[in-house]
ZAVEX-954782 format. One record per residue: residue in three letters; z, x, y of N, C-alpha, C, O in turn. Coordinates in nm, 4 decimals, always signed. Example, Ala and Ser with C-alpha at 12.3 -4.5 7.8 and 13.67 -1.06 7.14 Angstrom:
BEGIN
@code=Ala; n_up=+0.7800; n_east=+1.3190; n_north=-0.5690; ca_up=+0.7800; ca_east=+1.2300; ca_north=-0.4500; c_up=+0.7800; c_east=+1.3200; c_north=-0.3300; o_up=+0.8465; o_east=+1.4236; o_north=-0.3319 .
@code=Ser; n_up=+0.7080; n_east=+1.2850; n_north=-0.2250; ca_up=+0.7140; ca_east=+1.3670; ca_north=-0.1060; c_up=+0.7870; c_east=+1.2900; c_north=+0.0030; o_up=+0.8039; o_east=+1.3409; o_north=+0.1138 .
This chain:
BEGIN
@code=Unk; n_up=+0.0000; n_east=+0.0840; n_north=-0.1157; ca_up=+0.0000; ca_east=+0.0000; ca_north=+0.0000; c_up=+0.0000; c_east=+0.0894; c_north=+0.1231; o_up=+0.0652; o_east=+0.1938; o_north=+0.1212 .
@code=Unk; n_up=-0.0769; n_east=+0.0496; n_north=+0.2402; ca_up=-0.0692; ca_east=+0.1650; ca_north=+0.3805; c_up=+0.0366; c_east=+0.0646; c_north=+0.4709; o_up=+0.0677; o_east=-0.0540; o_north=+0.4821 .
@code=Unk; n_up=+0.0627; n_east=+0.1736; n_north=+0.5163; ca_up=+0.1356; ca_east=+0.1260; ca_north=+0.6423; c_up=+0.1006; c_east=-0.0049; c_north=+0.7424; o_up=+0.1777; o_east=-0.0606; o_north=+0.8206 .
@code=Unk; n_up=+0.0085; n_east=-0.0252; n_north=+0.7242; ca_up=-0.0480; ca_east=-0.1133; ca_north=+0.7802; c_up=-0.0455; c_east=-0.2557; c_north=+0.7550; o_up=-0.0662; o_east=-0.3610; o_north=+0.8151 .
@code=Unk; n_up=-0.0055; n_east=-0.2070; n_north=+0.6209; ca_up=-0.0100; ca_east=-0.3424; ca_north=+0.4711; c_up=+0.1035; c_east=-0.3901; c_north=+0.5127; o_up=+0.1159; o_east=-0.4965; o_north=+0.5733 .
@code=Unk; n_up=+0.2281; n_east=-0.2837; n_north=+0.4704; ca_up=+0.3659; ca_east=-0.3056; ca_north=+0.4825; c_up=+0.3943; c_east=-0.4247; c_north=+0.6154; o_up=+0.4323; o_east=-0.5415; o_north=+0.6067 .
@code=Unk; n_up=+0.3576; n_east=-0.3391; n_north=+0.7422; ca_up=+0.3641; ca_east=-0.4151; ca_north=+0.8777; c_up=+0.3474; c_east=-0.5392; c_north=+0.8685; o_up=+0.4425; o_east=-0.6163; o_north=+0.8822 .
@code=Unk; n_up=+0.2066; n_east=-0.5865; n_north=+0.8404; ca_up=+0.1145; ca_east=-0.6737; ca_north=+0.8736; c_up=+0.1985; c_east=-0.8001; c_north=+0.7778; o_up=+0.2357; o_east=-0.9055; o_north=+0.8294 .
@code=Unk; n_up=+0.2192; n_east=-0.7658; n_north=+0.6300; ca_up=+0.2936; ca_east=-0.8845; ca_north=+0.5423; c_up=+0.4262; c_east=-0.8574; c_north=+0.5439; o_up=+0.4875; o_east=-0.9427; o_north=+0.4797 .
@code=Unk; n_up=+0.5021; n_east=-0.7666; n_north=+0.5950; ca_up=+0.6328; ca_east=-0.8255; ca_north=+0.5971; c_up=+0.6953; c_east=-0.7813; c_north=+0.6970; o_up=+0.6562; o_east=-0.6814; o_north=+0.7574 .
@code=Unk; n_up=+0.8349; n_east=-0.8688; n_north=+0.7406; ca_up=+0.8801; ca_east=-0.8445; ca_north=+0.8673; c_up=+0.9818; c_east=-0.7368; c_north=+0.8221; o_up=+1.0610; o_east=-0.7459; o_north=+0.7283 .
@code=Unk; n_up=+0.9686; n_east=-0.6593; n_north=+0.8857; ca_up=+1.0603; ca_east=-0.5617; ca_north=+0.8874; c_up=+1.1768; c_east=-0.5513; c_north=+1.0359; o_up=+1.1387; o_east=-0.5407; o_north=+1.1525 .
@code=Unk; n_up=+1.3260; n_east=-0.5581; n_north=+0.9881; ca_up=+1.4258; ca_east=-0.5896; ca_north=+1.1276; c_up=+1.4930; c_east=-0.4497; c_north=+1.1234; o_up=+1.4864; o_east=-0.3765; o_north=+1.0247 .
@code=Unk; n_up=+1.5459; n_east=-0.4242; n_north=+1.2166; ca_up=+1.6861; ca_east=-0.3223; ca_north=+1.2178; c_up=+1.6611; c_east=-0.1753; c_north=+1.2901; o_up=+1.6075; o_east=-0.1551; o_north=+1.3991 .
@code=Unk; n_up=+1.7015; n_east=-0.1040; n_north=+1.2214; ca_up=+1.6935; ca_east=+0.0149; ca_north=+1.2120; c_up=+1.5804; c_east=+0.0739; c_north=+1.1027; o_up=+1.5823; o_east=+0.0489; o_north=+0.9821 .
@code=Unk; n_up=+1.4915; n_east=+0.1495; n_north=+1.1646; ca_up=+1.3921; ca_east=+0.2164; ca_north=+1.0595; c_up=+1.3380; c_east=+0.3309; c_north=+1.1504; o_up=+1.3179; o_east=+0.3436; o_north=+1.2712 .
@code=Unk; n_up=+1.3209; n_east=+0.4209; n_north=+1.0222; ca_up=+1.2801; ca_east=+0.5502; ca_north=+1.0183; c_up=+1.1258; c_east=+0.5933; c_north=+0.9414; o_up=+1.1086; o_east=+0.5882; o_north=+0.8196 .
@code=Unk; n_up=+1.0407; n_east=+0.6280; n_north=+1.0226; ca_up=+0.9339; ca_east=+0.6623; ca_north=+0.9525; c_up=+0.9353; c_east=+0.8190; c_north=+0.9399; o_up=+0.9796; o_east=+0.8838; o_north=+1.0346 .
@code=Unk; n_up=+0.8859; n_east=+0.8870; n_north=+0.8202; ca_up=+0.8703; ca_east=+1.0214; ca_north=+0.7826; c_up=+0.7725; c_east=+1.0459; c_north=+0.6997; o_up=+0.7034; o_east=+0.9521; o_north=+0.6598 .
@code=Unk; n_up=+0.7546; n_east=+1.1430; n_north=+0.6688; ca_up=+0.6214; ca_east=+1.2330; ca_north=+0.6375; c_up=+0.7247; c_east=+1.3752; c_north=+0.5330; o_up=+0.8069; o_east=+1.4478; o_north=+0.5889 .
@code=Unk; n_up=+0.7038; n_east=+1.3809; n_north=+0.4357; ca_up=+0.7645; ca_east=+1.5254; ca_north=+0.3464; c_up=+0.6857; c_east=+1.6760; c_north=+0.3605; o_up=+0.5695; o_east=+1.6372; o_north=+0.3490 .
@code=Unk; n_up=+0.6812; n_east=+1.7500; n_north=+0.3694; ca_up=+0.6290; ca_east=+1.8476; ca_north=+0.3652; c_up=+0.6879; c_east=+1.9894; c_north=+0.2664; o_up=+0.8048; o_east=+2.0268; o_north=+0.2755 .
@code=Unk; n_up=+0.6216; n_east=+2.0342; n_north=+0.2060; ca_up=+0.6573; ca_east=+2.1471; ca_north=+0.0863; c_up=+0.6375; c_east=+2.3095; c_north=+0.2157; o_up=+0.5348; o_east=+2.3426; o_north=+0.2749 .
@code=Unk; n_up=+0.7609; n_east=+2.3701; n_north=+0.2203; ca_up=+0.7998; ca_east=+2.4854; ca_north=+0.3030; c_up=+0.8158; c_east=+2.5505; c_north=+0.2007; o_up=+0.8685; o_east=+2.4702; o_north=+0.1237 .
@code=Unk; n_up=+0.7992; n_east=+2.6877; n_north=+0.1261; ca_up=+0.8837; ca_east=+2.8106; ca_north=+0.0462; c_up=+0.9605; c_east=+2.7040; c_north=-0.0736; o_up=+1.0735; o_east=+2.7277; o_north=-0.1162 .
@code=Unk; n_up=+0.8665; n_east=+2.5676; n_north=-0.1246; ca_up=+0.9084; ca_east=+2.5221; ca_north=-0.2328; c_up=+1.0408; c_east=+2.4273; c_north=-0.2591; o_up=+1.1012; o_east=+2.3930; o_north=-0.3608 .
@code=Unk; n_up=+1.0594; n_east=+2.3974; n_north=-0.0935; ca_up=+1.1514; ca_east=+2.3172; ca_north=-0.0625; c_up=+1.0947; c_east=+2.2012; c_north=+0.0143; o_up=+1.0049; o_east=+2.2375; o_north=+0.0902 .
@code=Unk; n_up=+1.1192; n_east=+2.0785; n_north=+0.0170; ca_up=+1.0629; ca_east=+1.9696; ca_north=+0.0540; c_up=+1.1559; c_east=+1.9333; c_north=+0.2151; o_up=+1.2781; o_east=+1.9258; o_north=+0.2271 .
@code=Unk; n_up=+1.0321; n_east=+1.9128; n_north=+0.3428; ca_up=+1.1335; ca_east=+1.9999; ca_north=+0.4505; c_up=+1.0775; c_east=+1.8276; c_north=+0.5368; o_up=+0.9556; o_east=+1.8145; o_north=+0.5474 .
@code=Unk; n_up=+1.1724; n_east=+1.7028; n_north=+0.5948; ca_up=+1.1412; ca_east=+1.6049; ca_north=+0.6460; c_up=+1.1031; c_east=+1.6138; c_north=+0.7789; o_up=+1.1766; o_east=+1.6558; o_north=+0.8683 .
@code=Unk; n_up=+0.9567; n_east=+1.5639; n_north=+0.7974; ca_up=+0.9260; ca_east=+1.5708; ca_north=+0.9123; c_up=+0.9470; c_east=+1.4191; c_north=+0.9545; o_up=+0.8917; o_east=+1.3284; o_north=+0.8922 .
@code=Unk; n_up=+1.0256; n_east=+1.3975; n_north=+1.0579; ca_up=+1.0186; ca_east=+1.2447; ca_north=+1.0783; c_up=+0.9346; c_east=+1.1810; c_north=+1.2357; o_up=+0.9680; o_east=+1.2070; o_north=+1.3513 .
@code=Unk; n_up=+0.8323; n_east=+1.1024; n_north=+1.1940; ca_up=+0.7776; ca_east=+1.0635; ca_north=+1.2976; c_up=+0.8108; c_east=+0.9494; c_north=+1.3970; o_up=+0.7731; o_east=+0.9407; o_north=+1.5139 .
@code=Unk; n_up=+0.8762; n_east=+0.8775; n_north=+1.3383; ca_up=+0.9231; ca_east=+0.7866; ca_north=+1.4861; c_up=+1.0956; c_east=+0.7702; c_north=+1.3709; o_up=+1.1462; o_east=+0.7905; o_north=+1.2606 .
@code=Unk; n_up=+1.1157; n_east=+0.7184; n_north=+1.5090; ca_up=+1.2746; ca_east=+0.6290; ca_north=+1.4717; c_up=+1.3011; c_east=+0.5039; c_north=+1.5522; o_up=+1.3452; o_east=+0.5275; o_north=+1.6647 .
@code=Unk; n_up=+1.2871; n_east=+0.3946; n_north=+1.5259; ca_up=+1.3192; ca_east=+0.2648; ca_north=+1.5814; c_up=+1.4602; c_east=+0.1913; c_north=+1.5454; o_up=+1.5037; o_east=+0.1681; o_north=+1.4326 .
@code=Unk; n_up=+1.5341; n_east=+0.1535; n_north=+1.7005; ca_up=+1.6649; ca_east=+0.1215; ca_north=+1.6720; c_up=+1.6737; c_east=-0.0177; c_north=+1.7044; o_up=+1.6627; o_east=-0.0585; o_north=+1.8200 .
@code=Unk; n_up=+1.6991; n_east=-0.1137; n_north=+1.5753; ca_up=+1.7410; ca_east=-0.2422; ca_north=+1.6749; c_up=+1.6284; c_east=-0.3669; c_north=+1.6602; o_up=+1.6552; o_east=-0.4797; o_north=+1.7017 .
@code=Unk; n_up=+1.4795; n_east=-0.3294; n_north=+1.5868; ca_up=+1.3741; ca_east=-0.4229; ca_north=+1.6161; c_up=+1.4073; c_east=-0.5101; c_north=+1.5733; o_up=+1.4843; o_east=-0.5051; o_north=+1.4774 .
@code=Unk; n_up=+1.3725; n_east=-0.6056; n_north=+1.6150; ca_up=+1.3644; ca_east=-0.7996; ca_north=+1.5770; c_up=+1.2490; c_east=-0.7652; c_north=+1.4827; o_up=+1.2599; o_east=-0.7993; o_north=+1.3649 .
@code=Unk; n_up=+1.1591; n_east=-0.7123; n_north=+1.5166; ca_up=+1.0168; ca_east=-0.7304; ca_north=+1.3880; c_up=+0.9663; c_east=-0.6100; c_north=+1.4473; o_up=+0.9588; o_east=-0.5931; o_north=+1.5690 .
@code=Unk; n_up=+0.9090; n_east=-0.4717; n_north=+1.3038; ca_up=+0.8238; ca_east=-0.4195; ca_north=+1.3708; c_up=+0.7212; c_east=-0.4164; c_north=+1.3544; o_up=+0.6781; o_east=-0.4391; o_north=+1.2413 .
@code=Unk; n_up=+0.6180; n_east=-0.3808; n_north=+1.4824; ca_up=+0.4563; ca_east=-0.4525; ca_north=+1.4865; c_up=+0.3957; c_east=-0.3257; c_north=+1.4609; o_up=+0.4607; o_east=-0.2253; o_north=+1.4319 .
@code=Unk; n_up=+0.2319; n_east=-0.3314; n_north=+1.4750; ca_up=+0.1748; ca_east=-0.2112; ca_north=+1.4634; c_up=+0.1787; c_east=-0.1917; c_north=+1.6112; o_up=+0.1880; o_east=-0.0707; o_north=+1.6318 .
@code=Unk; n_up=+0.1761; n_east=-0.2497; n_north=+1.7076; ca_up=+0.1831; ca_east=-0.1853; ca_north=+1.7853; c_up=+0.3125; c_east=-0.0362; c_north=+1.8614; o_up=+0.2979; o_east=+0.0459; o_north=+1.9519 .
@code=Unk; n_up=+0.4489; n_east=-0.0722; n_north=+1.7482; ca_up=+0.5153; ca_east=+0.0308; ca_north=+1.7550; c_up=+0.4935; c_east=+0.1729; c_north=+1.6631; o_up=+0.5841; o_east=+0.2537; o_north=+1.6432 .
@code=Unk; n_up=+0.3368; n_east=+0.1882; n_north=+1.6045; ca_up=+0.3058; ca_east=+0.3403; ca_north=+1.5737; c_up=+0.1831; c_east=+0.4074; c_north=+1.5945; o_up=+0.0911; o_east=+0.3603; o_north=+1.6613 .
@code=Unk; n_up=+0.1813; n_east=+0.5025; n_north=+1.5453; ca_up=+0.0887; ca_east=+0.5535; ca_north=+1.5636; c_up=-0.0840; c_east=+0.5193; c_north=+1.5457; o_up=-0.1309; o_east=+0.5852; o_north=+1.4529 .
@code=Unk; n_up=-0.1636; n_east=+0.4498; n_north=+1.6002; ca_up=-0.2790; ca_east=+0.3905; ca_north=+1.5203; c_up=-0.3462; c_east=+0.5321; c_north=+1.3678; o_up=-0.4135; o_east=+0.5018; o_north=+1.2693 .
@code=Unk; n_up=-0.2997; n_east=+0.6615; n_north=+1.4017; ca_up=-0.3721; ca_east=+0.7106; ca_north=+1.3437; c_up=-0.3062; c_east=+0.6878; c_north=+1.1543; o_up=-0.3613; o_east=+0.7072; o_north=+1.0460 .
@code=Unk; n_up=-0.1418; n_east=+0.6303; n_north=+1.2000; ca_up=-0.0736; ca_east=+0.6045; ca_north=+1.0958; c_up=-0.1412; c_east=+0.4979; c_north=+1.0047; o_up=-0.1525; o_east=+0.5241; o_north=+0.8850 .
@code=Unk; n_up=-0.1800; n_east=+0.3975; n_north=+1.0460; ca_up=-0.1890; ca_east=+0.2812; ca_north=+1.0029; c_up=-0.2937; c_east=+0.2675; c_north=+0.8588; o_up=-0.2990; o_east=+0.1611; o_north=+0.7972 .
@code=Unk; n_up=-0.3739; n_east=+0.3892; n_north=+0.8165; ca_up=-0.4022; ca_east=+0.3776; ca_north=+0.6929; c_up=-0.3444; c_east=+0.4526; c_north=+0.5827; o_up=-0.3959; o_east=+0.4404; o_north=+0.4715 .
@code=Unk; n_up=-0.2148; n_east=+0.5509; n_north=+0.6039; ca_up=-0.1441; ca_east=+0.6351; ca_north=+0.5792; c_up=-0.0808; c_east=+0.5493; c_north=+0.3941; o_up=-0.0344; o_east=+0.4437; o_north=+0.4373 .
@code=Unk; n_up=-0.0724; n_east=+0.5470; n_north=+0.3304; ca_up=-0.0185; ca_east=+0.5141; ca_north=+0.1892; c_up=+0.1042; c_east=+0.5482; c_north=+0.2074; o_up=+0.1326; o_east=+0.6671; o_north=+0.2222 .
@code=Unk; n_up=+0.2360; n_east=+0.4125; n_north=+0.2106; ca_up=+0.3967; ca_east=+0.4330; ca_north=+0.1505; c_up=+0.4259; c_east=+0.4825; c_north=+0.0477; o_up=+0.3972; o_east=+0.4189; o_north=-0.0538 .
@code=Unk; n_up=+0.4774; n_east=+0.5820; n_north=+0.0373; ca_up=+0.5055; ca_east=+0.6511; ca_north=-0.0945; c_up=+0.6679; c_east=+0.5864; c_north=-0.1166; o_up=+0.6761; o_east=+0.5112; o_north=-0.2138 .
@code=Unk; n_up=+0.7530; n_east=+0.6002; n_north=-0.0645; ca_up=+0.8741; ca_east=+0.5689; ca_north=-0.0913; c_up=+0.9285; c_east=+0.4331; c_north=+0.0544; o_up=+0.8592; o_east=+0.4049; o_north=+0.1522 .
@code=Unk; n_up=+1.0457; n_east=+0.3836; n_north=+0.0260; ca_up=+1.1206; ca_east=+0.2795; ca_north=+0.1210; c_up=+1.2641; c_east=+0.2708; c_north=+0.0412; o_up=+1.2742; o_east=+0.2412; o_north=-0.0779 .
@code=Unk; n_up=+1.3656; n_east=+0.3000; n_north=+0.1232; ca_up=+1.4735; ca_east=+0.2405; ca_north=+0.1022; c_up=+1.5283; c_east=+0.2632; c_north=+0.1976; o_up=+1.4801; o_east=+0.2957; o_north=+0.3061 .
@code=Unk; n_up=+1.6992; n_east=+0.2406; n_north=+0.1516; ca_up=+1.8020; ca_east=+0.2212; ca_north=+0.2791; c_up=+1.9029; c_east=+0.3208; c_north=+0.2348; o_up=+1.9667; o_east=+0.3103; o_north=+0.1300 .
@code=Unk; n_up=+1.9114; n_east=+0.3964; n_north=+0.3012; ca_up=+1.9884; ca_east=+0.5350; ca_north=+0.3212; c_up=+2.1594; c_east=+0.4471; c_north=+0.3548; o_up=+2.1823; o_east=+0.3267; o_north=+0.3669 .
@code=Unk; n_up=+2.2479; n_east=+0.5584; n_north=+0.3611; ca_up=+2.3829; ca_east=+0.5297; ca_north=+0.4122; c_up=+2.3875; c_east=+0.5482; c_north=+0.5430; o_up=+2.4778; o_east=+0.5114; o_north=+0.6181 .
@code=Unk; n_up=+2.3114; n_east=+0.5928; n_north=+0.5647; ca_up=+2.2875; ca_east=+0.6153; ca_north=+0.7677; c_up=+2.2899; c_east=+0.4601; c_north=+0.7762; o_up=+2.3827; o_east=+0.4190; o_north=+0.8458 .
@code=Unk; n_up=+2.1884; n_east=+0.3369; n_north=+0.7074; ca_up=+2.1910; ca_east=+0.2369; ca_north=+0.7642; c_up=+2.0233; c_east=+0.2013; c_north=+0.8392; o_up=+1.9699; o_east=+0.1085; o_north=+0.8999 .
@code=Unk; n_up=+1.9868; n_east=+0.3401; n_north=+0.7894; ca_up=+1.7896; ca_east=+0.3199; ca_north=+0.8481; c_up=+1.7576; c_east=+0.3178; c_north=+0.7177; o_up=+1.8125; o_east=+0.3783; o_north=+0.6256 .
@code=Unk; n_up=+1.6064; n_east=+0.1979; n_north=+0.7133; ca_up=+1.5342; ca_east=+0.1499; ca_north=+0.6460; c_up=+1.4335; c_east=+0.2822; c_north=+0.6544; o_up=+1.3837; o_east=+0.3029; o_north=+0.7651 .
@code=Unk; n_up=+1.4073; n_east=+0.3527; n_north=+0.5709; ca_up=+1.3630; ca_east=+0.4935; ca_north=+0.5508; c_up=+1.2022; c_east=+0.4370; c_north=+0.5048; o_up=+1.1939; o_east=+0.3343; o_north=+0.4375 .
@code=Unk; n_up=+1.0961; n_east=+0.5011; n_north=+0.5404; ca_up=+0.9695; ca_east=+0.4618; ca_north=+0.5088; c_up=+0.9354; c_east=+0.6095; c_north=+0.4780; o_up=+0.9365; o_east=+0.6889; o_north=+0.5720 .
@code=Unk; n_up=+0.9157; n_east=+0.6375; n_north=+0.3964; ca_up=+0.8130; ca_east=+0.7425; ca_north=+0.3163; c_up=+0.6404; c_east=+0.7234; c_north=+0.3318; o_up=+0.5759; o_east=+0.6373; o_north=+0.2720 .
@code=Unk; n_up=+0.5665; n_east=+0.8565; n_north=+0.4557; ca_up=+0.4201; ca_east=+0.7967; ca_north=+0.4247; c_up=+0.3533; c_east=+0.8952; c_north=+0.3944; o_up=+0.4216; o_east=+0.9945; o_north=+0.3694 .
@code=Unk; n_up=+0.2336; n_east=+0.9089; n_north=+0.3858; ca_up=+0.1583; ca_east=+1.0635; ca_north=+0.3250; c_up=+0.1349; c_east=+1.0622; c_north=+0.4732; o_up=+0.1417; o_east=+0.9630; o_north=+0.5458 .
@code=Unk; n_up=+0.0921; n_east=+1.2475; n_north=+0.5263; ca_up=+0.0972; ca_east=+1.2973; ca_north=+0.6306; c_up=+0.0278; c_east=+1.2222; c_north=+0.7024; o_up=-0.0525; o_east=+1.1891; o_north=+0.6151 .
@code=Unk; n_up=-0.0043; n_east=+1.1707; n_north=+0.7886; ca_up=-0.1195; ca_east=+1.1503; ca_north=+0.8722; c_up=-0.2392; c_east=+1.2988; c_north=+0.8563; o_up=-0.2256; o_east=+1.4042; o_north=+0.7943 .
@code=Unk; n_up=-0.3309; n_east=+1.2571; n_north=+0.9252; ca_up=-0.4743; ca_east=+1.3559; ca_north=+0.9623; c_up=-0.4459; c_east=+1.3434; c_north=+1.0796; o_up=-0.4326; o_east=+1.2393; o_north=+1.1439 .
@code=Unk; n_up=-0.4307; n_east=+1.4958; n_north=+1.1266; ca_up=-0.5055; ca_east=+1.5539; ca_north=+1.2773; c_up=-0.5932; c_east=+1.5521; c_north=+1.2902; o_up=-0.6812; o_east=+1.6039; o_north=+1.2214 .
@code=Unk; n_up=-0.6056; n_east=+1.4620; n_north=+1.4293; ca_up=-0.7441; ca_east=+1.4132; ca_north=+1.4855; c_up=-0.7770; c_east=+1.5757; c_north=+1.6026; o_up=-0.8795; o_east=+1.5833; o_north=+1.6703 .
């Protein structure tokens, strides 16, 4: 499913965290691209358009209390 999918069919509220993983010296090192505190619903208009065909690899809810979104890197435009 892309990011786009996720958005578009379900409402997502709260606290959420979008990130991206990256492999450093064989250690998996979090790059995180946005952080949203508080949404009533989030839209596409709160990311990146280049995100929006990006594939969810992972989602859950951490003890922090953010709805954690796992996506494959984006492409530099």
């Amino acid at each position: 499913m892309t990011l786009e999918d996720l958005i578009s069919n379900t409402t997502l509220q709260g606290d959420i965290r979008i990130s991206t993983f990256v492999s450093v010296h064989c250690q998996d090192i979090e790059n995180v691209l946005k952080v949203i505190h508080g949404t009533e619903q989030l839209r596409l208009c709160d990311i990146e358009e280049s995100w929006y065909n990006c594939e969810v690899y992972y989602m859950f809810c951490g003890n922090d209390g953010y709805l954690h979104i796992e996506i494959e890197t984006p492409e530099v435009e």
